[in-house]
N, C-alpha and C positions, 0 to 999 in steps of 0.2 A: 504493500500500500504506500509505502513511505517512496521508493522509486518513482511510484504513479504519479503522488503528485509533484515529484521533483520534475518530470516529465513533461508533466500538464504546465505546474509552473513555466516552466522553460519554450515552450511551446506559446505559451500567451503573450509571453516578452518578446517571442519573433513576432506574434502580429502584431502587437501594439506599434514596434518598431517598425515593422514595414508601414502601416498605418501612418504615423506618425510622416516619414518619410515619405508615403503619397500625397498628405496634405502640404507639406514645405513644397514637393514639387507643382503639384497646383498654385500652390501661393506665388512661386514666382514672378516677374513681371517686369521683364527686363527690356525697355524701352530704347530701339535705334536711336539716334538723335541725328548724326553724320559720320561721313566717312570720309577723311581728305589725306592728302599724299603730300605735304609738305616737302619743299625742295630738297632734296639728298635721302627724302623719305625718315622714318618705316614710313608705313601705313597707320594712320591712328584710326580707330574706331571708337567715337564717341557715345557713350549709352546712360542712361537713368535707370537706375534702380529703384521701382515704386511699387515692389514686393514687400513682406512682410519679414525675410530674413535674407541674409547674404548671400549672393551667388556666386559659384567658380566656377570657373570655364576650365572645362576639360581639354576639348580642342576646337581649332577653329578650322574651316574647311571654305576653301574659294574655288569654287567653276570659274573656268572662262564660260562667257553664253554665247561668245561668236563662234562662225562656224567657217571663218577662213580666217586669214593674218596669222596673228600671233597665235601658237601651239602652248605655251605657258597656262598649265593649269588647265590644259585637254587633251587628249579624252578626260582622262580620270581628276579629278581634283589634285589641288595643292593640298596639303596637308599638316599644319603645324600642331604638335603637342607639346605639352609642357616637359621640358627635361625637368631633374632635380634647381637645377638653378633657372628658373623661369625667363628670366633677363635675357637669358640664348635666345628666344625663340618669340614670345610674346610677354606684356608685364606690363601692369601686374594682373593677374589673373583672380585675384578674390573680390568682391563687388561688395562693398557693406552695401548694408539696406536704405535707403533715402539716398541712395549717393545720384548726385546730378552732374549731368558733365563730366563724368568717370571718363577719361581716356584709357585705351587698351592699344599700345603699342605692339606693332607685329614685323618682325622682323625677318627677312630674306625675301620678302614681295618685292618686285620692283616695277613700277609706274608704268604702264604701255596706252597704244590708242584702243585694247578691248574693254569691252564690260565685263563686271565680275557679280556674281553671288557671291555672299557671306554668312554662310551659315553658323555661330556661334553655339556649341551645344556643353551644356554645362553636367556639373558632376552625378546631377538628380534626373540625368535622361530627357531635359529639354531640347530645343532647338527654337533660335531667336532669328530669324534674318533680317539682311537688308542688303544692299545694292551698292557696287562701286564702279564708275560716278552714282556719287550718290541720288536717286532718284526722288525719292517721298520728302520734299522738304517744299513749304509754304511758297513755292515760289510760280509765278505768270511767266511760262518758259515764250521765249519771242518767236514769233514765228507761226503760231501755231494757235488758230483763231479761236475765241472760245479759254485760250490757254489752260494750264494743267495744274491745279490745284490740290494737292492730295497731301493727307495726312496719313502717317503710318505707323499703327499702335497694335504691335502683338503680331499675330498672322493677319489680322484685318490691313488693307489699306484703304479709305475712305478719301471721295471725289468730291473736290468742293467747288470744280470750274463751271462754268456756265451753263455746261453740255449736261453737269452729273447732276446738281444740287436743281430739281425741277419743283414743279408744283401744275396741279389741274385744280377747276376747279367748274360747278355745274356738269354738265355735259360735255366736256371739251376732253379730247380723242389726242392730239397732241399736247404734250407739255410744254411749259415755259420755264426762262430762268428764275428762279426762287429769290433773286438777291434784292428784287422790287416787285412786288405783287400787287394786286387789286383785292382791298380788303373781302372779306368773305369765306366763305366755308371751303376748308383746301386737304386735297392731299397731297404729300409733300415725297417728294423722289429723291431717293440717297444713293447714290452707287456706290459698290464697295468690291473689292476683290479680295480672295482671297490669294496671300503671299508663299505661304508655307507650301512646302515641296512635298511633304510628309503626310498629309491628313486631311479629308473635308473639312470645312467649318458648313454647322447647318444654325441657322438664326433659331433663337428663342424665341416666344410668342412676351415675354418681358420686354423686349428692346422696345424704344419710347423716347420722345422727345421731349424735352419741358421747357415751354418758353415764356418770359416774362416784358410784359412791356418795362417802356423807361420811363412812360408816364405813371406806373403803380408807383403805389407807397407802400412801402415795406413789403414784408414776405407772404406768401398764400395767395396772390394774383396770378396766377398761372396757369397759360393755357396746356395741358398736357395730350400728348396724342401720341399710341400705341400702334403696333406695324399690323398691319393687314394682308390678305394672302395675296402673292404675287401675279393675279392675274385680277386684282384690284388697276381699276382706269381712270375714276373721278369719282365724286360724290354721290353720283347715279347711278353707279357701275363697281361697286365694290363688294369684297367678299370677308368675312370672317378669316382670320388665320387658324393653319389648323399643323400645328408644328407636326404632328403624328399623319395625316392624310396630304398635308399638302405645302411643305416646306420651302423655305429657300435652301438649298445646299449648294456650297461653294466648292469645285471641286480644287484640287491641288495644282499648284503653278508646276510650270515647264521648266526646263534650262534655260529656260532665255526669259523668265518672267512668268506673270498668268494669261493663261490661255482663255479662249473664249467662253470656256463651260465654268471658269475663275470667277467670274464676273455675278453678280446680280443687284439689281436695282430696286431697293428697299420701298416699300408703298407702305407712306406711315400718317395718322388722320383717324384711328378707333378712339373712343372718347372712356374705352376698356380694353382690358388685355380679353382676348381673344373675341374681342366685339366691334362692331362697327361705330362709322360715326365720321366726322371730318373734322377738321382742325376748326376750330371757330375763333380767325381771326379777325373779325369784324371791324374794330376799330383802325384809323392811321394810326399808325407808331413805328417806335424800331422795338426790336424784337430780341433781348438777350437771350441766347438759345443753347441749351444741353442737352448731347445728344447720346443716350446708354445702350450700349447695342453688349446684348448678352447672347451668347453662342455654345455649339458641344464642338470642341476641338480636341484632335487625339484622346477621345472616350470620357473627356473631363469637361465641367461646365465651365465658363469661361467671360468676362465681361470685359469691356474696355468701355471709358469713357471719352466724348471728344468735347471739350471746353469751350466756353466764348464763343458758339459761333453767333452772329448776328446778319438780321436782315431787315428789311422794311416793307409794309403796306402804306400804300398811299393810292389814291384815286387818279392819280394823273401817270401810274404804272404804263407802258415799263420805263416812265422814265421819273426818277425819285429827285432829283435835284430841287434843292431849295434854297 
């Protein structure tokens, strides 16, 4: 008896432990920031850590995504691990928790005209990506009308340009850009891809937007409006989401990025999670807006939030100028 429960004992400290260890890995949340090549190099890779405890990077892995020039890091990936002295190869390698602006030097890349994947996979069986040249950063790339606005948190990357961030509203079959609207009842278009090489991401029926005029006073004036099913079209034409019969699923990006099946565009205006409804934004105003998009990625539940965004209704849409 006395073995048995030496046995059992022992037996329950492996799961608590493995437990314990699935929840740190979920917790994770290890945020790209950039990626720049400073003259004589390394490579730095800038990240925020807005996890709950410290992350290590195990190793770091870069594709080339082109598919002529330069042979550097193709076929197979580059490959750096941490020797005992870290400084070799990449450093520093441990991420306390809140860190912002963490730089992670890598050492033996050297700067060419290809594009690279950066997969960072850390000691708890993650994987973090992002893009070098760096792609996902706040920026109106020139050239390219409509330009390219994306933010990029977690496997999600999220479209804020002209093209992605839309809204209908009534009967209307094409959408418009969302960044000046005509007050009234809306629903609101989010594009988003999925990054990760590794996994679907399939939306949760939680993801939700919550917007605040600038004309409230104080807290609890908010209009709030939850994602609808993906073959939701306007106010007249909308459906229930039904995360189990009728999901968004993001499938996994390519070598070279996300593919078309990456992609989907978020239809969000239920006045309830998994209900209908449209955004009721009636009044002129600007609009301070938060947007939670909660998802299952690699078999875990998962959320990112996107901050600050803002836009406006006005009657005299689509042009806001005053």
């Amino acid at each position: 008896m006395l073995w048995g429960f030496i046995q059992y004992d022992a037996y329950n400290h492996v799961i608590t432990s493995m437990s314990q260890r699935d929840q740190q890995a979920v917790s994770e949340n290890l945020i790209p920031v950039n990626a720049t090549y400073p003259t004589g190099g390394p490579l730095s890779i800038i990240v925020n850590n807005l996890g709950g405890s410290s992350v290590s990077i195990a190793a770091i892995y870069i594709w080339n995504t082109n598919t002529t020039g330069s042979t550097q890091c193709r076929p197979t990936p580059c490959i750096f691990n941490p020797p005992p002295q870290l400084s070799t190869y990449f450093t520093p390698g441990n991420i306390p928790a809140g860190a912002v602006n963490f730089v992670i030097h890598v050492q033996g890349f050297v700067k060419d005209s290809s594009s690279y994947r950066i997969s960072l996979a850390t000691t708890r069986g993650r994987e973090f990506n992002l893009y070098f040249p760096w792609r996902f950063s706040s920026l109106i790339i020139n050239g390219n009308p409509g330009g390219n606005f994306v933010t990029n948190v977690g496997p999600l990357a999220v479209y804020f340009d002209f093209k992605s961030f839309n809204y209908t509203q009534g009967t209307q079959t094409t959408s418009n850009p969302a960044f000046c609207m005509t007050p009234g009842s809306s629903l609101i278009y989010v594009r988003v891809a999925n990054t990760s090489t590794n996994a679907t991401v399939t939306i949760e029926s939680s993801t939700m937007m919550q917007m605040q005029p600038y004309s409230a006073n104080g807290f609890g004036q908010f209009v709030r409006a939850w994602v609808l099913a993906p073959n939701s079209i306007n106010p007249s034409t909308e459906f229930a989401y039904n995360y189990v019969g009728n999901p968004y699923v993001l499938q996994p990006s390519g070598p070279n990025g996300p593919v078309p099946a990456s992609f989907a565009i978020l239809k969000i205006g239920a006045t309830g999670q998994n209900g209908l409804g449209a955004a009721g934004l009636s009044s002129q105003d600007n609009w301070l807006t938060f947007i939670g998009i909660y998802y299952m990625y690699n078999g875990q539940p998962q959320g990112e939030t996107i901050p600050f965004m803002d836009f406006r209704t006005s009657s005299g849409a689509p042009v806001c100028n005053s």
